[in-house]
GUGUTI-991651 format. One record per residue (C-alpha): residue in three letters; x, y, z. Coordinates in steps of 0.25 Angstrom, whole numbers, always signed. Layout:
[node 'ALA', [X, Y, Z]]
...
This chain:
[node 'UNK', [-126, -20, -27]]
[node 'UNK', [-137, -12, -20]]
[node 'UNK', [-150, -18, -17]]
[node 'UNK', [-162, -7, -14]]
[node 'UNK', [-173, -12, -8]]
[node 'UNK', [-185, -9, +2]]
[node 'UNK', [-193, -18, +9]]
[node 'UNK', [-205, -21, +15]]
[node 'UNK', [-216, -30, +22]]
[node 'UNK', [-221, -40, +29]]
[node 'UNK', [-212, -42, +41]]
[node 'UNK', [-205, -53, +48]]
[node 'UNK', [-197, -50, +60]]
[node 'UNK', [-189, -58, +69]]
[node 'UNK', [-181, -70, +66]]
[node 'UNK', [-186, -84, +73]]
[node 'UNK', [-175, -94, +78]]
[node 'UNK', [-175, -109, +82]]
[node 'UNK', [-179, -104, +96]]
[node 'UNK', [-196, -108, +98]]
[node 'UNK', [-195, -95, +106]]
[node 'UNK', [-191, -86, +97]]
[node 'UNK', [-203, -78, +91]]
[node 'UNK', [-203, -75, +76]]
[node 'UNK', [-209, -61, +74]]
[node 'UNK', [-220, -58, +62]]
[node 'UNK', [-226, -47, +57]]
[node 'UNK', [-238, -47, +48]]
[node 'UNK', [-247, -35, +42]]
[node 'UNK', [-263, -38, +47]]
[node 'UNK', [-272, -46, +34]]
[node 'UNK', [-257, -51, +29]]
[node 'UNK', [-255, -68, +33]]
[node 'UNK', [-242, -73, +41]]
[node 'UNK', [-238, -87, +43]]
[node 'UNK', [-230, -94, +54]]
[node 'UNK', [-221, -105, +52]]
[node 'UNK', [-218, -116, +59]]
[node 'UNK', [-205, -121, +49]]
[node 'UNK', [-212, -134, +49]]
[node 'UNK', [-209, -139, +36]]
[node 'UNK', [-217, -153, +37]]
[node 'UNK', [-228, -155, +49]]
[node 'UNK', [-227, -169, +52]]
[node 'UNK', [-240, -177, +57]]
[node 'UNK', [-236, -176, +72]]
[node 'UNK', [-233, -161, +73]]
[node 'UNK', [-243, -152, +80]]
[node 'UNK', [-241, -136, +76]]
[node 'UNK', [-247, -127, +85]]
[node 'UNK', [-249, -112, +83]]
[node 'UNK', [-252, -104, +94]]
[node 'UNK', [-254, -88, +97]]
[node 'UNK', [-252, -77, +107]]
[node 'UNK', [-249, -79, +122]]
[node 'UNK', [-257, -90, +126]]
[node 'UNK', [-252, -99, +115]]
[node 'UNK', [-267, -100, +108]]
[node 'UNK', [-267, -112, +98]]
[node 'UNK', [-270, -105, +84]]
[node 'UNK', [-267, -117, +75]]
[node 'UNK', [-263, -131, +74]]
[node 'UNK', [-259, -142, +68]]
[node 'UNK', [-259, -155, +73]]
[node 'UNK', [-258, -170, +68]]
[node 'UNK', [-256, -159, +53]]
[node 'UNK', [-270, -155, +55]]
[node 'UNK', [-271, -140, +57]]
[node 'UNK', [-281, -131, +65]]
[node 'UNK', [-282, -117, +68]]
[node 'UNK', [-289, -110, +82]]
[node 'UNK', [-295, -97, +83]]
[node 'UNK', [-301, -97, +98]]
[node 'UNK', [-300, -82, +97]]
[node 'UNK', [-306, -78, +84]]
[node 'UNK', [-291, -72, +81]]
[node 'UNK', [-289, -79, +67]]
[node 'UNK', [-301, -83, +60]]
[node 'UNK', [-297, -91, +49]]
[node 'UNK', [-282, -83, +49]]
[node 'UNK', [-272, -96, +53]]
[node 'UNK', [-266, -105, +43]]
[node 'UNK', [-260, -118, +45]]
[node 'UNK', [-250, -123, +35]]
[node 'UNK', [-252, -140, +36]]
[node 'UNK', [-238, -142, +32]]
[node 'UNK', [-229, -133, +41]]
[node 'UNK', [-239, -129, +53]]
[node 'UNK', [-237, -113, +48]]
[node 'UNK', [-248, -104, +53]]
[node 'UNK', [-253, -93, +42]]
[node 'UNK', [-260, -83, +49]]
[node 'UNK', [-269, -75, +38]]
[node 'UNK', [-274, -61, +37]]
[node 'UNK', [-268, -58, +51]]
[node 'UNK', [-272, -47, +61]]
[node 'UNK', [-267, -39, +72]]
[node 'UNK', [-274, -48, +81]]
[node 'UNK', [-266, -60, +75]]
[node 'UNK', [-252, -53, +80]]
[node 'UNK', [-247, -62, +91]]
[node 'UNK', [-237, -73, +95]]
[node 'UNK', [-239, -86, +87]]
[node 'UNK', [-232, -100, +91]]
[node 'UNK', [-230, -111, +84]]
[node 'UNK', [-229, -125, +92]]
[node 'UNK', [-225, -139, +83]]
[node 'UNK', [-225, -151, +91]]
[node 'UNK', [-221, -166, +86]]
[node 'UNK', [-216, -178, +94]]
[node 'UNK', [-201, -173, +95]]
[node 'UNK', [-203, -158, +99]]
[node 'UNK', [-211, -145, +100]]
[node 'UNK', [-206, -133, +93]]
[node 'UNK', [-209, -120, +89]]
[node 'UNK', [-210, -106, +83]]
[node 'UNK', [-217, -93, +88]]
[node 'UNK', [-222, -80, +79]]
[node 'UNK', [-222, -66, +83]]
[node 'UNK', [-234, -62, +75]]
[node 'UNK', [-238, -46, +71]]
[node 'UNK', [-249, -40, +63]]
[node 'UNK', [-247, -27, +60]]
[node 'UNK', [-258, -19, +56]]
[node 'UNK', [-250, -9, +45]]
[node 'UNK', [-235, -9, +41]]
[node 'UNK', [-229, +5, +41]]
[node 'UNK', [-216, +8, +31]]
[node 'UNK', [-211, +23, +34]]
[node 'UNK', [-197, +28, +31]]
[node 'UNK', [-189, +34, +41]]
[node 'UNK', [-191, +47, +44]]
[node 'UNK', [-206, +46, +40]]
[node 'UNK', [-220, +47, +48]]
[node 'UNK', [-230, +35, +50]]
[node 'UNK', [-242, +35, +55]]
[node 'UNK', [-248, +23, +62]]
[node 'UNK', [-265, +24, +61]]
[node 'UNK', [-273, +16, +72]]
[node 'UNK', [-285, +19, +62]]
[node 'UNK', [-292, +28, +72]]
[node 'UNK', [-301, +38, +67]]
[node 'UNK', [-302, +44, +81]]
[node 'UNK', [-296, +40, +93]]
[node 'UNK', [-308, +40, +105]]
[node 'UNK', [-306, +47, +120]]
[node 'UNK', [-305, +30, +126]]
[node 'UNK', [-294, +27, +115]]
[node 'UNK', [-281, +25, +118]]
[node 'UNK', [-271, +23, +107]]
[node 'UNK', [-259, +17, +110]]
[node 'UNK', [-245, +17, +101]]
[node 'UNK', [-234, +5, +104]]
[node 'UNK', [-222, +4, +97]]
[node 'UNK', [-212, -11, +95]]
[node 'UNK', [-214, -26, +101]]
[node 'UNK', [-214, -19, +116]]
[node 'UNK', [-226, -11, +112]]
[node 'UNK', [-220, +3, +118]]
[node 'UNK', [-229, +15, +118]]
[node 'UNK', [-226, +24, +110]]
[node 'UNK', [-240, +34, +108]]
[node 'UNK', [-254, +33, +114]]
[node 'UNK', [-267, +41, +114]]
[node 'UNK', [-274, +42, +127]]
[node 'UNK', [-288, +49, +130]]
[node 'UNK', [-284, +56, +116]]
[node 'UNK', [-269, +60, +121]]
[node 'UNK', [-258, +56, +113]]
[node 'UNK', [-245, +52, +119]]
[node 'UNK', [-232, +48, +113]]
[node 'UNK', [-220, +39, +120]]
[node 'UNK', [-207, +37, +115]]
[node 'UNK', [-201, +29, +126]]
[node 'UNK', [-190, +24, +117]]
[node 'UNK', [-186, +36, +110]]
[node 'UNK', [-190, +30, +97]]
[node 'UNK', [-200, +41, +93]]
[node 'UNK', [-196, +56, +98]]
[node 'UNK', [-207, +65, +94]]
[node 'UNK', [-211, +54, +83]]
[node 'UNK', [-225, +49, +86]]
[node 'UNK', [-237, +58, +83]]
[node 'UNK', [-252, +51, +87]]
[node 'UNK', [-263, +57, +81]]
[node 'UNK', [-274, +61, +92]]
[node 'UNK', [-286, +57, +84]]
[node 'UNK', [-282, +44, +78]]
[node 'UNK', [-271, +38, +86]]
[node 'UNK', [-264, +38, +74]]
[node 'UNK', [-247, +36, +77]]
[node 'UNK', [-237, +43, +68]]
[node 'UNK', [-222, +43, +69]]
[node 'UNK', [-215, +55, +61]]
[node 'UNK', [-200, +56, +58]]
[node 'UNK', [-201, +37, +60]]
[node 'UNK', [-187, +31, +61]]
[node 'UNK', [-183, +18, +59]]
[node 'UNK', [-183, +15, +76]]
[node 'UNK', [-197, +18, +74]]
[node 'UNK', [-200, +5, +65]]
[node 'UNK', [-208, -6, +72]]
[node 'UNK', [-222, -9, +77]]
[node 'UNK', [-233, +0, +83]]
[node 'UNK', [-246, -3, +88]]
[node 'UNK', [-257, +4, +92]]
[node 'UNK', [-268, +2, +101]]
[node 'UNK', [-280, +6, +102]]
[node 'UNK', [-288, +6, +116]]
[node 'UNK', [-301, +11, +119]]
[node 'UNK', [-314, +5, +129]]
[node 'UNK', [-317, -5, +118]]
[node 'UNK', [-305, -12, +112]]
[node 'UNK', [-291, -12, +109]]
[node 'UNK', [-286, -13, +95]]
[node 'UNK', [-274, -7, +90]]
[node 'UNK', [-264, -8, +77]]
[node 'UNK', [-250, -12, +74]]
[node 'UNK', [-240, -7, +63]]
[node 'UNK', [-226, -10, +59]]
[node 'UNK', [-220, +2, +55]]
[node 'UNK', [-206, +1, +46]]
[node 'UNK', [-197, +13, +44]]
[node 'UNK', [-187, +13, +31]]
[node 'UNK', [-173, +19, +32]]
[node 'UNK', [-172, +31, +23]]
[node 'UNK', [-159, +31, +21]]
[node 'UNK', [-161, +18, +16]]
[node 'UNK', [-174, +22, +6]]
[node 'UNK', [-165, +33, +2]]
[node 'UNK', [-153, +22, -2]]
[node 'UNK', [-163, +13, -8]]
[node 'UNK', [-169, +25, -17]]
[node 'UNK', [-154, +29, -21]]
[node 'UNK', [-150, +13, -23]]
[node 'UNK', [-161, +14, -33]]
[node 'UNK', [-159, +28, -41]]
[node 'UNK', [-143, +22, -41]]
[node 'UNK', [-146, +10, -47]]
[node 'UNK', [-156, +15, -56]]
[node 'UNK', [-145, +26, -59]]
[node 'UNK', [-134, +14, -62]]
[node 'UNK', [-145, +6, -72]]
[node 'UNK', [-147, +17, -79]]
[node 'UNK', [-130, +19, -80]]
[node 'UNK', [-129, +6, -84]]
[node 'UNK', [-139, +6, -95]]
[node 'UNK', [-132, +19, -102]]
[node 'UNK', [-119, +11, -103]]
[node 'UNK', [-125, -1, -106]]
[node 'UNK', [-132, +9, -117]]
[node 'UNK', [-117, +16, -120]]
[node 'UNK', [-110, +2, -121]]
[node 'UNK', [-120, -3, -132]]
[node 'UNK', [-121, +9, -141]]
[node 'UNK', [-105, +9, -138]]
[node 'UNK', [-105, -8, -144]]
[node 'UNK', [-115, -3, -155]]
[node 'UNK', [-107, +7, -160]]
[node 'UNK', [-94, -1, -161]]
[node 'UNK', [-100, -11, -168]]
[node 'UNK', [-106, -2, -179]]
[node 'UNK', [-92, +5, -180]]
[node 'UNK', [-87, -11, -182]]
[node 'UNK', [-97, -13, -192]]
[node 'UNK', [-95, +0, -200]]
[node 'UNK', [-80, -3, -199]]
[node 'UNK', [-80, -16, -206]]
[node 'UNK', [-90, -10, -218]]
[node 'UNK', [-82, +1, -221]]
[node 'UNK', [-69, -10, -221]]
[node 'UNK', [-76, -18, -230]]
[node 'UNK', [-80, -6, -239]]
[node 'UNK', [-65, -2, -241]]
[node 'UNK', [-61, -17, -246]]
[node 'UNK', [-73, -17, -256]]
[node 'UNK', [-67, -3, -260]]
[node 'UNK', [-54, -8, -261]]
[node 'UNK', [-56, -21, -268]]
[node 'UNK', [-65, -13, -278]]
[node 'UNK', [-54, -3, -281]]
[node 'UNK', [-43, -13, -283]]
[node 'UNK', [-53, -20, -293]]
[node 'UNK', [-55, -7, -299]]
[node 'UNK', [-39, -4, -303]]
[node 'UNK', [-34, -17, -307]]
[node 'UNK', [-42, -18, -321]]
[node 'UNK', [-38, -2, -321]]
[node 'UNK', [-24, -6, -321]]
[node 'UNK', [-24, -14, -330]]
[node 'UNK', [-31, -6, -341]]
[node 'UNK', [-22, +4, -340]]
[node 'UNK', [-9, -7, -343]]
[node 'UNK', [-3, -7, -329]]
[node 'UNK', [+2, -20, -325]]
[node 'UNK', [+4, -23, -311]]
[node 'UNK', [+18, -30, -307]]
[node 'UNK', [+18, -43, -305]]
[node 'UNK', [+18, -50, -291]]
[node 'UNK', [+30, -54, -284]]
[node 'UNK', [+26, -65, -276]]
């Protein structure tokens, strides 16, 4: 039996074991909520769970003696964290960019410290493209200024892969993952990838660097198999084809059962007809035969 389908989403990448140093990887789109769990089913009253985020370990939220607090020493959430009061699982709502980071979870009691940490990633659009497609990836320029510097990265090691500099474009393709591929448009700093393969799936950011700021964007692109869109469009037109088949024998069987049982029914009455005839006849000549003097032989029995 063939199953067609097509998916998409939010994403969950990575797969988290027993180890506390293994790092289970999320990916969230920005103004969407994600939550981080602890697997504590039940905190008990001597548990502490604390949550801390990026390299210095700041303390975000807490729960301690199963009373919960949040901290925001650096305006970075406003009102965004969640705690749950049974499990210790941090929700973080309406997420940005800026909330992207490395999020741990430590739950200390009497017997031991464990833990759990959380690659967490904001993405600012999600791109679906199929192969062989173009996509092009805005940084919501209107025009880019002599000072600007636009900066393309590709994947978790940030590889350079385009850049504009005092208004000249560059392309890289260190990897050979791209060819000719990447187009930047001068005035916008826009990035477009023609002829896109599945290689080319991932996520690209931009910065945007000038005298006053930094600020930048970040997508995760998806590139679909055609060949497999193409098998999913002919998996539907065949089983649409085979529904219909069926339904014109199931259509033929029925009028075939139909017809039978009429040819049945109009047997039997045309039987009874030729009995009532019959009887009616022999009726008919035993008076006759008797008016006209024939005796019939006795029976022999």
């Amino acid at each position: 039996m063939l199953i067609c389908k097509r998916s998409l989403i939010l994403f969950l990448l990575g797969v988290f074991g027993a180890d506390a140093d293994e790092v289970k990887s999320v990916s969230v789109m920005e103004g969407d909520s994600v939550t981080l769990h602890t697997d504590v089913t039940d905190i008990q009253r001597d548990d502490q769970i604390l949550w801390m985020f990026g390299p210095r370990d700041t303390r975000i939220a807490e729960i301690r003696n199963q009373k919960p607090n949040t901290y925001d020493e650096t305006a970075r959430y406003k009102g965004k964290l969640k705690l749950n009061n049974e499990t210790g699982s941090l929700t973080i709502t309406n997420i940005s960019i800026r909330n992207s980071g490395l999020y741990k979870v430590e739950i200390i009691n009497s017997k031991e410290t464990s833990g759990r940490k959380f690659n967490v990633t904001v993405y600012d659009e999600v791109k679906s493209v199929m192969e062989g497609d173009s996509v092009t990836l805005h940084t919501d320029l209107t025009h880019i200024q002599t000072q600007d510097q636009i900066l393309w990265m590709f994947g978790p090691r940030d590889t350079r892969i385009a850049e504009i500099r005092n208004q000249k474009p560059n392309t890289y393709d260190e990897t050979a993952r791209y060819g000719s591929k990447l187009k930047l448009n001068n005035e916008t700093g826009s990035l477009t990838i023609t002829n896109i393969s599945i290689r080319n799936s991932g996520l690209y950011k931009v910065e945007i660097i000038n005298s006053k700021e930094t600020s930048g964007r970040k997508f995760n692109v998806t590139v679909y198999d055609a060949s497999a869109d193409n098998r999913s469009h002919v998996c539907a037109v065949t089983v649409a084809a085979a529904v219909v088949v069926l339904v014109v024998f199931i259509g033929i069987v029925v009028a075939v059962k139909q017809s039978r049982q009429r040819s049945h029914e109009e047997g039997i009455s045309i039987n009874h007809l030729n009995n009532d005839m019959r009887a009616n006849r022999d009726e008919v000549s035993v008076p006759l035969a008797a008016a006209n003097g024939v005796q019939h032989p006795p029976c022999i029995g």
